[in-house]
N, C-alpha and C positions, 0 to 999 in steps of 0.2 A: 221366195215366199216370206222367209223371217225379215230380209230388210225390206220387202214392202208393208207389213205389217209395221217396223219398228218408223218407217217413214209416216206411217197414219199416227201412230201415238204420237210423232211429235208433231206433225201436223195438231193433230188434237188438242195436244198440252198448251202450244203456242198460240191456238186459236184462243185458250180458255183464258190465259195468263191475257194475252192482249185484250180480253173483253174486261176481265175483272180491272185491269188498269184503266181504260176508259172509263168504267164507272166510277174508278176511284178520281179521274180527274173531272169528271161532268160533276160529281157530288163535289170535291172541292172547289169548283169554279162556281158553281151554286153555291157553297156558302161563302166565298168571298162575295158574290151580288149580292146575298140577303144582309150582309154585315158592312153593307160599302154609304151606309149612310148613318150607320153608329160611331159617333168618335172617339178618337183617341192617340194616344201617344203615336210619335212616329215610332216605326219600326226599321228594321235592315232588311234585304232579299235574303231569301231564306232560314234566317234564322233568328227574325221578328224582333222580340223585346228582351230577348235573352241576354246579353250583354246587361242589362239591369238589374241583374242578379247574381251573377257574376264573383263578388267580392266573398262569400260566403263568410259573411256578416249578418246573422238573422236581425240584429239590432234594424241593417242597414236594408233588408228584405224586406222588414215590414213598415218601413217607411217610406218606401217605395209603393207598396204595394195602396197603402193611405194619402198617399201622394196622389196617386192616378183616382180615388177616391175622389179628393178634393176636387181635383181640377175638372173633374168630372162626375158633379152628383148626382147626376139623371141615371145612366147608365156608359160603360163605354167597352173598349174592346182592346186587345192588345193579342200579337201572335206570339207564339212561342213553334218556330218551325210552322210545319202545316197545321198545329194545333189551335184554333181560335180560344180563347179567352174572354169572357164576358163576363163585367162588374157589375151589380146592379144592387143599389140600398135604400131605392124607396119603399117606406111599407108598402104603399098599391102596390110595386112591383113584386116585394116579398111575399107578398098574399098569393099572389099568383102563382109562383114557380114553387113558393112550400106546399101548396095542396094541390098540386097540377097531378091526372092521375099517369101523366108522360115524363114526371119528373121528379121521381123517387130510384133514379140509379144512381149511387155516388160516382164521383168521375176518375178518372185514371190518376189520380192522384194519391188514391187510397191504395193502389196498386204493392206503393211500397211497405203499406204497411201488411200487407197479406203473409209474411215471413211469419210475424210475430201472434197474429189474431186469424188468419188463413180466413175462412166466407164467415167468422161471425156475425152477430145485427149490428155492429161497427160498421162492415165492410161489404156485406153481403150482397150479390145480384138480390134484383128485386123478388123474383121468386122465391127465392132461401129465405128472405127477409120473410114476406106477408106467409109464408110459409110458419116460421119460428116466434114470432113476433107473439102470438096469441095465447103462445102456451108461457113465452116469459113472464107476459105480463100480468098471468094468474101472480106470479111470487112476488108482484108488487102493486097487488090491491091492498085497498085499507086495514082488513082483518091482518093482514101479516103486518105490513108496518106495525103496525100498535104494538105486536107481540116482540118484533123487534127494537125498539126504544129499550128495554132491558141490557139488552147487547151492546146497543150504542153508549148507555150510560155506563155500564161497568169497565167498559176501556176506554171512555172520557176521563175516568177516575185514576185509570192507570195513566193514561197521557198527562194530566194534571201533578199526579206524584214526580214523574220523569222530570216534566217543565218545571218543578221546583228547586230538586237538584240544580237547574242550571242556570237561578237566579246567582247573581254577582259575575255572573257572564258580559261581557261588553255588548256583542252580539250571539242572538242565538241561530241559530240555521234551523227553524222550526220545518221547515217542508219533510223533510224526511224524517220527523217525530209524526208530523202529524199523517204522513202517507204511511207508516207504520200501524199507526192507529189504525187507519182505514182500512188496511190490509187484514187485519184481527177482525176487524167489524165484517167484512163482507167475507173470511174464511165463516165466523162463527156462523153468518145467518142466511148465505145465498149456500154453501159449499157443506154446513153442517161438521163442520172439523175447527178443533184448538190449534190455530197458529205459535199463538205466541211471540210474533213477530216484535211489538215491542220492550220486552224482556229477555229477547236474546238477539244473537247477531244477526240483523236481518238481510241476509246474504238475497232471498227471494226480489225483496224490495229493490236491491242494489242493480240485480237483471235486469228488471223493468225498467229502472230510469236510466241505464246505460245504453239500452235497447232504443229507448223511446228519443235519447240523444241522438244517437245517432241515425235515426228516423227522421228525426225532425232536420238533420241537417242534408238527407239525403230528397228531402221533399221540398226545400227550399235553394237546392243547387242541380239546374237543368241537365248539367253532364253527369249528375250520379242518374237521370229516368233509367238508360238503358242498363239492362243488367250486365251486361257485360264491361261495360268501363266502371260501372262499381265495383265489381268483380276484381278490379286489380288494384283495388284499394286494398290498406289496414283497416281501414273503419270494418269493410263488408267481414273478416277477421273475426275482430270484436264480437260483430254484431252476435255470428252466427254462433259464438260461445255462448254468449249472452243466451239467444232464443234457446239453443238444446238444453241450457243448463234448466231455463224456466219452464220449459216443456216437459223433463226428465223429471221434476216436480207435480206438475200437473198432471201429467200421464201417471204416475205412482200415486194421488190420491184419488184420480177419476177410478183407477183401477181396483183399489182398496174398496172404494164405496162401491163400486158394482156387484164387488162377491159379495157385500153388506143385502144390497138391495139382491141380488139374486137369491140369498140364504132368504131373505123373509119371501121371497117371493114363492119360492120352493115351499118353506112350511106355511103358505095361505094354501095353495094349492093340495097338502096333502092334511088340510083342514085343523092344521093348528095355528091357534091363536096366537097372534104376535103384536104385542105390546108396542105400540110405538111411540117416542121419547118426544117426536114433532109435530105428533097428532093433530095440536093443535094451531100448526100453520104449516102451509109451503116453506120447504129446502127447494132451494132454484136446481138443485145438482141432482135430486131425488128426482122433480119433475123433466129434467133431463132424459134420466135415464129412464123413467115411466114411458117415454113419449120411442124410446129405442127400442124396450120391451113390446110395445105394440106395434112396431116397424115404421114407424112414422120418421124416426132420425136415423141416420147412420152413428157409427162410433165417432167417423170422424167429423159428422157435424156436432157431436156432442162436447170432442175436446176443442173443436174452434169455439166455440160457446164459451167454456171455461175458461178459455186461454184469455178471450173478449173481455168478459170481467174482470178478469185476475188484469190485463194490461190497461184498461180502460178505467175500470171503476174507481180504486185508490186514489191514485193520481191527481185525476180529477175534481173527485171533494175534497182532496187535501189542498191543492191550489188553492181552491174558491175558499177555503179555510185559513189558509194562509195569507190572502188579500186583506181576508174579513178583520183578524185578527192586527195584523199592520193598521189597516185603514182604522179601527180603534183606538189603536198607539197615535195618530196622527192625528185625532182628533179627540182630546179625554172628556169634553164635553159631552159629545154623543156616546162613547163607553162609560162615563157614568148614569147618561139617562140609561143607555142598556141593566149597569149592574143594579139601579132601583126599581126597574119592573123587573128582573129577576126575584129578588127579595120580596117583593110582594107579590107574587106569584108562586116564587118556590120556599121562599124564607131563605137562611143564609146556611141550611146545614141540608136539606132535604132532596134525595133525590130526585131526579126528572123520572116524571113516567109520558107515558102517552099523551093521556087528559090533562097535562099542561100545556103541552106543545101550540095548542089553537086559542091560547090566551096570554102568548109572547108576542101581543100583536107589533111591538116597537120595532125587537129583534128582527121579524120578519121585515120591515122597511130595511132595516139594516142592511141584512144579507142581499134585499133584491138592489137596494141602491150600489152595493158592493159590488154584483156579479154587472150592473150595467157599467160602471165606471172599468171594469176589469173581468171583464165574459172571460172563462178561463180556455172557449175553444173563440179566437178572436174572429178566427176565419174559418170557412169549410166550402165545399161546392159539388156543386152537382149535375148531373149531365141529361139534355132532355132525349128520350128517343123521339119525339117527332120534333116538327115546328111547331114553336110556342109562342103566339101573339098576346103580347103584354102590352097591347094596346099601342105604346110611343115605338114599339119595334116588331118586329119578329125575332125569335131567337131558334138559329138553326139547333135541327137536331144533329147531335154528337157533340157539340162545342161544349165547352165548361162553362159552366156556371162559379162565379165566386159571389158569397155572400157573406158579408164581412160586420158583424156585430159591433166590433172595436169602433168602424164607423159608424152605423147610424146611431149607436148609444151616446154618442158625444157630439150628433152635428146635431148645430145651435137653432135647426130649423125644426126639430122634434122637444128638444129641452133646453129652455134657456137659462144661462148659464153654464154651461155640460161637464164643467170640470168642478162647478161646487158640489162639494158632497152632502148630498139633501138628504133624508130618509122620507122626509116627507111628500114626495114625488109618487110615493107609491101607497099614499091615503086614499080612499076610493073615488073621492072627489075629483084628482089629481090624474085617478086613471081612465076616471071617466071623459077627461077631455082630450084625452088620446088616441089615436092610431092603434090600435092591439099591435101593429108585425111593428111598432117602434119600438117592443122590448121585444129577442130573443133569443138571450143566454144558452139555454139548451134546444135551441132548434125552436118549429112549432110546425104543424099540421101534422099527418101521416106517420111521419118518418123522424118525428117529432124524439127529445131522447127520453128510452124507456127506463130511466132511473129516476128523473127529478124530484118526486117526490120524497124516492128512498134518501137521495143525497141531503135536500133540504130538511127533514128530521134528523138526519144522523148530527148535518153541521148545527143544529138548533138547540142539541141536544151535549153537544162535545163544547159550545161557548158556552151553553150555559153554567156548563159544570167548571169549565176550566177560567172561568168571571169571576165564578164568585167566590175562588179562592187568592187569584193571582192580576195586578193589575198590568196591563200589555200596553210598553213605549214603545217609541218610534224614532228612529233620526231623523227622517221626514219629516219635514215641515208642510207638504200638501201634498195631496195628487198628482201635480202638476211634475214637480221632482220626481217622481217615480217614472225614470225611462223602461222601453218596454221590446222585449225582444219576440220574435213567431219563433219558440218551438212548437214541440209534439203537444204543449198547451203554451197560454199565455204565460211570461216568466218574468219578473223583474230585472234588470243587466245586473245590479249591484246586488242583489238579495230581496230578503225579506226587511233587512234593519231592524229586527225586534227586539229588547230586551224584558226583564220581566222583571217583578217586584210582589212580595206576598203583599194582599192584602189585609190590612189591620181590621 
């Protein structure tokens, strides 16, 4: 009786196993048909274009990767194992796949960064996502920006004193001054807590971009995908010091703020009045935990949330800060048309508030001609769950989507000349004769990124404080010198090059 019984379960098992493998080979024999008239690079038997990546060189990864770009501007395709790959940088094309409502799942590629941010709106299935998405984006409507410009200008002012200190420097290594700063700025005004990260040792900071190194190298080398042969690396090591130590942080201030928000929630409840300090705007970390309190999040969608920011957010404006700032040095032309509509707009001693921000119209060319020369996410990609007709193709569902900014902001078929650095490109006139999906630095449609605006005040507001004390060189003599490596953002190989000098 038992081995006839154990003789059906495996009958059973074997039935089951052999039906799911047919489907998995009938689905990959379909998407090799739907993808057998998309070009592209040769590949090897089984294990496609991987050898092209190989050298674990990001220098050398992402000129590869713009390589296949060129050669193929329409769209093309490349394997990686059974994994299809597909490029695509026409705006028509980019219209498509950015507001397709079948193509808002990031792809297995974001996989690895789930250690460090687990389902946040970085990384999240689609559900978590349009789930989360609504309640974030309360803490970065207009009314809180405004209130926040305060915040951004008072640790502009600190960053400014810092970067003065290190005038008669040869070169400065600004990225981690200025991802300090940002690190203050988004504790003070999304988390509701004093960092102080740039006046003391910022150990927090150091996690992050140790993490996010070795992320980025584990995202652009095909033998770190599985977990298990990174697993017998040093890096994976590293890493995982890295995450507990930034976790061990996060988790001790998620936790603090909670008994905060649970005390005031308890004395509303038992009808006393409680004074509140933020009254007058959203704490991103408060509406967090609001949304937990009503059962809507879990704890632990609250600390991927924070972990998200805290790994995501700094970084990020600090790059595009860091470009912006160089790119000045390299051009003092256009940094001193900048530093004189500051002056007339803010005078030479006066702080920034809000209501100057949308009459720094030059500045604003600035930074967008900045982030198109130099998108600080150069690449990202996405995965469709159905089949997606972009008109010149189909694109199977499950296959990766790559969409590559670096490219279409410099080919000479959207902007001519692509390597001079215009501001004026981005006059209304200029963008009226445009393509909208030819510019998109932070994404665009849906899934679009839910900080830009917060980002573009902060950096609007951190130059214009730190202009119009300090004038910012460059060893660079153009854009063109400036080689360019894919990490976990866009990164220069040789630096920043910046030096600095008070202004008289």
């Amino acid at each position: 009786m038992v081995s006839a019984i154990s003789e059906t379960l495996l009958v059973l098992i074997t039935t089951i196993l052999f039906i799911r493998l047919v489907k998995y080979l009938w689905s990959l024999l379909n998407t090799y048909r739907m993808c057998s008239l998309i070009p592209g690079p040769p590949g090897y038997p089984l294990i496609g274009s991987a050898l092209d990546f190989l050298d674990h060189n990001r220098e050398n990864t992402l000129r590869t990767l713009i390589g296949y770009f060129t050669a193929y501007p329409k769209f093309f395709k490349f394997w990686m194992g059974t994994e299809v790959v597909i490029g695509l940088s026409t705006p028509e094309h980019l219209e498509i796949i950015l507001n397709h409502p079948k193509c808002l799942e990031k792809s297995i590629f974001y996989d690895v960064t789930k250690c460090l941010v687990g389902n946040g709106i970085f990384s999240a299935p689609v559900h978590s996502w349009r789930k989360n998405r609504k309640s974030i984006s309360s803490t970065f409507s207009g009314r809180n920006l405004n209130v926040f410009v305060k915040n951004f200008s008072d640790q502009a002012k600190k960053l400014t004193d810092i970067l003065t200190k290190n005038i008669g420097t040869k070169r400065v290594d600004i990225f981690p001054l200025l991802s300090a700063c940002n690190v203050d700025i988004l504790c003070e005004t999304a988390m509701g807590v004093i960092m102080n990260a740039q006046t003391s040792d910022d150990h927090f900071g150091k996690w992050i971009a140790s993490a996010e190194e070795i992320i980025s190298i584990r995202m652009t080398n095909p033998w770190y995908y599985t977990n298990f042969m990174f697993s017998l690396t040093t890096k994976n090591k590293i890493l995982k010091k890295c995450v507990a130590a930034m976790k061990g942080f996060t988790n001790k201030l998620v936790t603090e703020k909670k008994q905060t928000f649970d005390k005031k929630m308890m004395d509303l409840n038992n009808g006393i009045l409680v004074e509140d300090e933020n009254s007058s705007h959203k704490i991103l970390l408060d509406v967090l935990l609001q949304q937990k309190n009503e059962m809507k999040l879990t704890d632990e969608e609250v600390y991927d949330e924070v972990n998200t920011f805290f790994a995501a957010g700094p970084d990020t404006t600090a790059c595009a800060l860091a470009f912006c700032l160089m790119t000045l040095g390299i051009y003092p032309e256009i940094q001193q048309r900048v530093y004189e509509e500051l002056v007339d707009v803010l005078g030479t001693e006066r702080e920034v508030t809000a209501e100057d921000l949308p009459h720094l119209h030059y500045l604003d060319k600035v930074i967008k001609e900045t982030l198109r020369i130099f998108p600080t996410a150069p690449i990202f990609s996405r995965s469709p769950t159905a089949n997606i007709d972009i008109n010149d193709a189909v694109i199977p569902a499950g296959s990766i989507i790559l969409l590559c900014p670096l490219f279409t902001h410099r080919n000479p078929k959207y902007w001519k000349n692509p390597l001079t650095f215009d501001p004026e490109r981005f006059s209304s006139t200029e963008v009226s004769k445009r393509h909208p999906y030819s510019y998109f630095p932070f994404s665009l449609g849906p899934r679009g990124c839910v900080g830009y605006k917060f980002a573009n005040m902060a950096m609007k507001t951190v130059i214009a404080t730190v202009l119009r004390k300090l004038i910012i060189k460059s060893e660079y003599q153009s854009v063109e010198e400036v080689r360019l490596q894919l990490s976990f953002l866009l990164k220069p190989c040789q630096g920043f090059k910046v030096s600095l000098q008070i202004r008289e």
